[in-house]
C-alpha positions as CSV (number, residue, x, y, z in Angstrom):
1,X,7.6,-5.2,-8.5
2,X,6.8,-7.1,-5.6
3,X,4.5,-6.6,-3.2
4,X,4.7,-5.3,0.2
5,X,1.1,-5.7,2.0
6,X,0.1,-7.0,5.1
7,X,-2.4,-9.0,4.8
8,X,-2.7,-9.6,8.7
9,X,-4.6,-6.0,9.4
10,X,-7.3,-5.7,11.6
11,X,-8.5,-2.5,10.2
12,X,-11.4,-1.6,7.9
13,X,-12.3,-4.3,5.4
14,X,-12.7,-1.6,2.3
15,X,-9.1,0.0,3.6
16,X,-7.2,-3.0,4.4
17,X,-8.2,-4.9,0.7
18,X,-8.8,-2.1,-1.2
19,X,-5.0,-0.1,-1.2
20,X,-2.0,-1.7,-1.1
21,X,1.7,-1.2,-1.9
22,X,4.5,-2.7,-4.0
23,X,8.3,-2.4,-4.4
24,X,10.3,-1.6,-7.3
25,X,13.2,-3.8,-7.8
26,X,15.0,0.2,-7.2
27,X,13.6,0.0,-3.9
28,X,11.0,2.9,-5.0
29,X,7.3,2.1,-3.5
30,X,4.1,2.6,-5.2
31,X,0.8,3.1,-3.0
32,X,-2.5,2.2,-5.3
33,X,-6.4,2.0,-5.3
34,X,-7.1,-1.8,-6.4
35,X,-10.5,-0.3,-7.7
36,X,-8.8,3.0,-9.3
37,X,-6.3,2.7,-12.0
38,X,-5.7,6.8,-12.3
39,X,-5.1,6.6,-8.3
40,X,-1.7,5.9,-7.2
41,X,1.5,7.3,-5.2
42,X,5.1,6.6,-5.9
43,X,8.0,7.3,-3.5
44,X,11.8,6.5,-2.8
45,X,10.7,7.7,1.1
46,X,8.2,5.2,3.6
47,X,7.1,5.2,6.8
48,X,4.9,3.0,8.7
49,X,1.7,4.2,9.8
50,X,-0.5,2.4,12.6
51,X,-4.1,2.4,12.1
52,X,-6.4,3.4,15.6
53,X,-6.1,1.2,18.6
């Protein structure tokens, strides 16, 4: 998988280094907690979601 994150975020500190996300070589993407193993979303479906101005 490789990895899709931004590492140019302004938002929260714990938020912007804590979850990330990686694609599949099938495209799928798979959200995860860095700190939580049993924590994790996997999807064929993204969208981009902007954090508070």
């Amino acid at each position: 998988m490789s990895s899709a994150n931004n590492t140019s975020s302004d938002g929260p500190p714990a938020i912007d280094t804590r979850f990330r996300a990686r694609e599949s070589d099938d495209g799928r993407v798979e959200i995860f907690d860095s700190e939580n193993d049993d924590a994790w979303i996997r999807s064929d479906y993204t969208l981009e979601v902007a954090g508070p101005n």
